[in-house]
N, C-alpha and C positions, 0 to 999 in steps of 0.2 A: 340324499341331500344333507342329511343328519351328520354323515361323515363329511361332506364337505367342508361344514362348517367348523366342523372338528380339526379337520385337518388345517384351514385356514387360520384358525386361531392359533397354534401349536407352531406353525412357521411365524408368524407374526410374535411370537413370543422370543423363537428364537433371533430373530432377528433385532429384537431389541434387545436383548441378554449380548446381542455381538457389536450391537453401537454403546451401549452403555461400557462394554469393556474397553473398546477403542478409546473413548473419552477419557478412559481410565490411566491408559497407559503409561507407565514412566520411562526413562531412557535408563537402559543397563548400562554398566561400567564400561563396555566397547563400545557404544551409542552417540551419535552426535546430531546435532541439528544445526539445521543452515538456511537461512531465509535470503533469496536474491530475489530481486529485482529484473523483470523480463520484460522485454515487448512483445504483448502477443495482443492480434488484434481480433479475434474472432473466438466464436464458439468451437471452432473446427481447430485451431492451435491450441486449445486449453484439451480437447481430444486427444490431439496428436500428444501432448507432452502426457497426460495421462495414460495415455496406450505405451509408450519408448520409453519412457525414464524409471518405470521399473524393472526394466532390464539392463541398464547400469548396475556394474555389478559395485555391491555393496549396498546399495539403495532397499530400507526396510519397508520406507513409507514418504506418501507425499501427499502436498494437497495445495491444487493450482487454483489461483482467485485471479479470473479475468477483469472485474472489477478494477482491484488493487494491482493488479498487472506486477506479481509475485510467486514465487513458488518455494513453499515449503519444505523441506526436504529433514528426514531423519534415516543414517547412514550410519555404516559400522566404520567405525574408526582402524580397525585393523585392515581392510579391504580397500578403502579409496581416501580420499581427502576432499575439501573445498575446492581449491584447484583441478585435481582433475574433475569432478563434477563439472564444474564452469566448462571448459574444456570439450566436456563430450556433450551437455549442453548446448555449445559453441556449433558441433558435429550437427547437431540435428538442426541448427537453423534457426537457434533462439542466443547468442551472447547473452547472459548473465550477468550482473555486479553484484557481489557479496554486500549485504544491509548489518551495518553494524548495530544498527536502533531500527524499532518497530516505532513509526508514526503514528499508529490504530492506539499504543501505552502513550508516546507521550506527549500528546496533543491530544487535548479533552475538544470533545464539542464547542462551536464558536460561546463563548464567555457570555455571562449577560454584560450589557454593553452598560456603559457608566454614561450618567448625562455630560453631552461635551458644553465646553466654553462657548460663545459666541465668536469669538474670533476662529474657531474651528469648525473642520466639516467632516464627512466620512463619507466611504465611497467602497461600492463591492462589485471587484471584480470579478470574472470568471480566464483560466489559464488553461494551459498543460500540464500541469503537475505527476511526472509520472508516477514519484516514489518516493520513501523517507527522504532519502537523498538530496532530493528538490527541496522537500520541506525544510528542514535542515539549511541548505545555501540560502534560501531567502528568510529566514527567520534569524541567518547570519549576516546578512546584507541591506535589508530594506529598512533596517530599524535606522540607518546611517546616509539614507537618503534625507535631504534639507526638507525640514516641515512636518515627517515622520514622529506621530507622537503614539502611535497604536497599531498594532500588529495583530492579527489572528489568521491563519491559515488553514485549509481543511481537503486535507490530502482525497479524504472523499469524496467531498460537494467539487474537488478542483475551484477553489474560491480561496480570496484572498479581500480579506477586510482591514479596512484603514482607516485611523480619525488621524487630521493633518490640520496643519496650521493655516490658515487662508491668507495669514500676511508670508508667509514662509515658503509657499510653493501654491501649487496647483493642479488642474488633472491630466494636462496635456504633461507637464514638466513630470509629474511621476508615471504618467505611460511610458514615457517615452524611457528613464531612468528602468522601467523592468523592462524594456524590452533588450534596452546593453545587456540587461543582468541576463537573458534569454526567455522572458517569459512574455512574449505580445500577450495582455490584457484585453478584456471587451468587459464594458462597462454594464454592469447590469443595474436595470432603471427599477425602483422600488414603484 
């Protein structure tokens, strides 16, 4: 029993000597990384890309977030590129789009909110949001909707918060405005 404990301790040690170094790691001078954007809807595709993608060759390391429906990737520059990644990606049944901005950096948590006017209102919806990408078009587009005076988005919660002008529009007139933009909204009641 004495050695058990011995022995459980001693892997458990090294086991954390080998996630501490992981966290550690830096990229060598042939090393690259590349974050896309995936559809994957289950527990069983975030499996499958974990079991095949690192046997793409060149592939060092990855780390797949079903959540954020993403896939990490650090790859030796001399062996493959972005492109073909995507590609063999492609192969197994996931198309890929290369994310030039991380959304989780540059979009902080919904803001504290500012007291509005009386002629204003606000409203939170919930969407699709798959990826920075998303974030990014409506954070390029909705601010230029009529009546739009407030914008916060959160790639996480998939929400989309608004303070709008009530002489200036309304909530049927900006549903209907995300959903051209492709995003049908559903109104979540506080």
């Amino acid at each position: 029993m004495k050695r058990l404990k011995v022995l459980a301790i001693v892997v458990l040690s090294l086991v954390s000597l080998n996630l501490s170094a992981q966290k550690s790691k830096k990229l060598k001078g042939n090393e690259a990384e590349v974050l896309y954007s995936i559809a994957i809807d289950c527990a069983s595709c975030e499996k499958t890309l974990n079991d095949k993608v690192p046997f793409i060759d060149g592939i060092k390391d990855l780390k797949v977030s079903l959540e954020k429906q993403t896939i990490y990737l650090v790859y030796r520059k001399d062996k493959t590129d972005v492109t073909k990644i995507a590609a063999e990606l492609k192969k197994l049944g996931y198309p890929a789009k290369e994310l030039k901005i991380v959304a989780a950096k540059e979009l902080k948590e919904v803001k504290k909110r500012k007291k509005i006017a009386a002629n204003e209102a606000e409203v939170l919806y919930t969407t699709k949001i798959d990826c920075a990408g998303c974030v990014k078009s409506l954070t390029e587009k909705v601010p230029f909707i009529e009546g739009i005076k407030d914008l916060e988005i959160s790639l996480e919660k998939q929400t989309i918060f608004l303070v709008y002008r009530k002489d200036k529009t309304d909530l049927s007139k900006i549903s209907k405005e995300l959903e051209k933009l492709g995003y049908p909204v559903v109104e979540v009641k506080k």
